[in-house]
C-alpha positions in Angstrom: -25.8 18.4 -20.9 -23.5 19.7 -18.5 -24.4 17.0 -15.7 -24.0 14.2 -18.9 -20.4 15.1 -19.3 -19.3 15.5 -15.9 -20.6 12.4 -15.0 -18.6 11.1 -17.7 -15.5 12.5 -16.8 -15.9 11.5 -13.4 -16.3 7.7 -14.1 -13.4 8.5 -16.7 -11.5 10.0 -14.0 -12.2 6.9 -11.7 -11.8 4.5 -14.1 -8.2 5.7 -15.2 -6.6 7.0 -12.0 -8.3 5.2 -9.6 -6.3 4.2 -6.3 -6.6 0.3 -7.3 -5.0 1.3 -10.5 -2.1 3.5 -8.9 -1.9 0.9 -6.6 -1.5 -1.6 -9.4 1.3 0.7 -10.6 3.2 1.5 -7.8 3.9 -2.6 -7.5 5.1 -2.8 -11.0 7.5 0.4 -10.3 8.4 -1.6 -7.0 9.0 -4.5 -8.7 11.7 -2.7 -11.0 13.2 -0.8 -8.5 14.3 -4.1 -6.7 15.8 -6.0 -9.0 17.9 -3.0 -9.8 18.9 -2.6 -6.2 19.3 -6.3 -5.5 22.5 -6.2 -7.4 24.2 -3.3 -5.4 24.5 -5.4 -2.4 27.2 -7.8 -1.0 24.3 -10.6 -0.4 19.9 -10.1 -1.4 18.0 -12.2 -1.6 15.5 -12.8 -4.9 12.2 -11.9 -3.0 13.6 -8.8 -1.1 11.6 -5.6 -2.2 12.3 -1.9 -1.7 10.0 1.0 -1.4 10.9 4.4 -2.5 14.4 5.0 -1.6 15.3 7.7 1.1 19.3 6.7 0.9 21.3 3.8 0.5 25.3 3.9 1.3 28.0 1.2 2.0 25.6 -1.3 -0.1 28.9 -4.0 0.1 28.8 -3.9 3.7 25.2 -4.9 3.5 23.9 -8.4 3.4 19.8 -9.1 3.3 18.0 -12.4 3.5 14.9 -13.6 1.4 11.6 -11.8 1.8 12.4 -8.6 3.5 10.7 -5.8 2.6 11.5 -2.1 2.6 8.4 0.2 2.7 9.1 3.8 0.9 12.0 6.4 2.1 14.1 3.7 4.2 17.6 4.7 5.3 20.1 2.0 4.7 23.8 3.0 6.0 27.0 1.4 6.4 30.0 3.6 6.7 33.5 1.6 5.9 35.2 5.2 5.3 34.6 6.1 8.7 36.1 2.8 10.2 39.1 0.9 10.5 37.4 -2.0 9.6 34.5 -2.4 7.2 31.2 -2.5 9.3 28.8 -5.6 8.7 25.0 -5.3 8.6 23.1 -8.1 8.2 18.9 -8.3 8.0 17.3 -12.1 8.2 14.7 -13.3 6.5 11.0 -12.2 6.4 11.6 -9.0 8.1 9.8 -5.4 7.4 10.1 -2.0 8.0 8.1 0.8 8.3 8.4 3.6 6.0 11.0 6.8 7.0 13.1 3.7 8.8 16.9 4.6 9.2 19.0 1.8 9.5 23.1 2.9 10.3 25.9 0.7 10.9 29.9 1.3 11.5 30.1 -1.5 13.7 28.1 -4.3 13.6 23.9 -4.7 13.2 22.7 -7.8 13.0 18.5 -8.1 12.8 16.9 -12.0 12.8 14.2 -13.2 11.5 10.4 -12.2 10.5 11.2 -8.8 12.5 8.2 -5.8 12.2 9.2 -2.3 12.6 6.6 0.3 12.5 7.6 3.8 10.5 10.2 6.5 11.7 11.8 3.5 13.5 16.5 3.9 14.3 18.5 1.9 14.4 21.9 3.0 15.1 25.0 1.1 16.3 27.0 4.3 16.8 26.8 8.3 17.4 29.2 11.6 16.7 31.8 11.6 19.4 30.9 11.5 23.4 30.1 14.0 25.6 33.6 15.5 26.5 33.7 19.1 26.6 36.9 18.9 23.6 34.3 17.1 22.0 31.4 19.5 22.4 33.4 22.1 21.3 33.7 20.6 17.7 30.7 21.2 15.1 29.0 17.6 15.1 30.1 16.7 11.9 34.0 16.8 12.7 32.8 14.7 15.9 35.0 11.2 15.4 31.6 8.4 15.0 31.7 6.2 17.7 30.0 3.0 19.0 29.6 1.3 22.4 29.2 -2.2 20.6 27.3 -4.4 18.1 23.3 -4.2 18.1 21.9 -7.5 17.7 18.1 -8.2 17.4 16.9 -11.7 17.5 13.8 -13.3 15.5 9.7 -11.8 15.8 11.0 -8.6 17.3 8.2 -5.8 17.3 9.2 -2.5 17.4 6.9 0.4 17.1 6.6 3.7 15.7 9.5 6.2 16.1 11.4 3.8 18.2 15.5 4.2 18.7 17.5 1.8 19.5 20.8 2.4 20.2 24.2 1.1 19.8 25.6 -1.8 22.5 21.6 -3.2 22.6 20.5 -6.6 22.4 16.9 -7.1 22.0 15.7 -10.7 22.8 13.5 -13.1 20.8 10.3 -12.4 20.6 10.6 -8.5 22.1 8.1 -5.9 21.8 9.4 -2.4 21.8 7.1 0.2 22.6 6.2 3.5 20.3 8.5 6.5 20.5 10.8 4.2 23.3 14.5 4.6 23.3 16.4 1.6 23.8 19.7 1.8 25.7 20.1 -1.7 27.5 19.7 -5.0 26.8 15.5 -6.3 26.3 15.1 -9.4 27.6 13.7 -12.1 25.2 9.6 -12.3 25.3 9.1 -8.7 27.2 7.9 -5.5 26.5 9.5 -2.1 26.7 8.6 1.5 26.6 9.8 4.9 27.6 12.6 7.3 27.2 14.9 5.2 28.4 13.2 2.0 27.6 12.1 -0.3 30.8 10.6 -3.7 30.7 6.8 -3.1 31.7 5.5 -6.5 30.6 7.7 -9.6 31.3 7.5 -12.9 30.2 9.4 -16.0 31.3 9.1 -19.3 29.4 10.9 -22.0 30.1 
């Protein structure tokens, strides 16, 4: 009798909370969550989805294309109150990224088309302060934020796991930027990168 009802609770148990099912769910909840968060922004598109969200600040300064997809936890900062000008960040269309992604912007970001980032991925177009010694002295969070220019990332950019990129960058079409690389120059377009700092071990020229 005993082996009757626990097979019956099993296939109950599969049957109700089975990983197709909270798989089903999690989509509907996903659904929801974006068309709630589409509105808070200065430009979304209708067919932009968002994961679970980690934080989400400066939404005005924020402007995202059709398509793009957030995967659970992302970071999504702009900082106008920190600037003397209101920062711009602007995501193409077709683009993903990873889960645990942080995104933060009080210059200017600007990411192309049908990008991929894998999860843990920054992207960061400024820091707290330099590396004075008045600075150092200062707790890091009365550091003035700082920024050595605009990142720009062009279309079908790859960038893997736990990647940085840093602020002043320009990552070419078509780049492919290694796992746990840190980018602090330019990428040419159609090359590879990797390391800490990132160097070009696969390049590509086409005409």
């Amino acid at each position: 009798m005993k082996s009757i009802l626990r097979f019956i609770f099993r296939f109950l148990q599969s049957f109700i909370f089975s990983y197709k099912r909270y798989e089903c769910f999690k989509g509907y909840w996903r659904s929801l969550r974006s068309i709630w968060l589409r509105s808070i922004f200065n430009q979304c598109g209708k067919s932009v989805f968002f994961g679970k969200i980690g934080r989400i600040h400066g939404s005005k300064c924020i402007s995202i294309a059709d398509g793009t997809f957030f995967d659970d936890f992302f970071y999504l900062t702009a900082w106008p109150e920190l600037t003397e000008k209101n920062p711009v960040l602007k995501i193409g269309e077709n683009c993903s990224f990873g889960a645990y992604s942080h995104i933060t912007c009080t210059n200017k970001i600007t990411i192309g088309n049908h990008c991929l980032t894998g999860k843990w991925v920054t992207i960061s177009d400024n820091n707290h302060g330099d590396s004075s010694k008045e600075t150092l002295l200062l707790p890091p969070y009365q550091r003035k934020m700082l920024s050595k220019g605009p990142v720009v990332i062009e279309d079908n950019v790859w960038i893997g796991d736990k990647a940085t990129i840093l602020s002043g960058v320009k990552i070419g079409k078509g780049a492919v930027v290694a796992a746990n690389a840190v980018v602090t120059k330019d990428v040419p377009a159609f090359c590879v990168v990797a390391g800490s700092p990132a160097k070009i071990i696969v390049e590509n020229r086409i005409e």
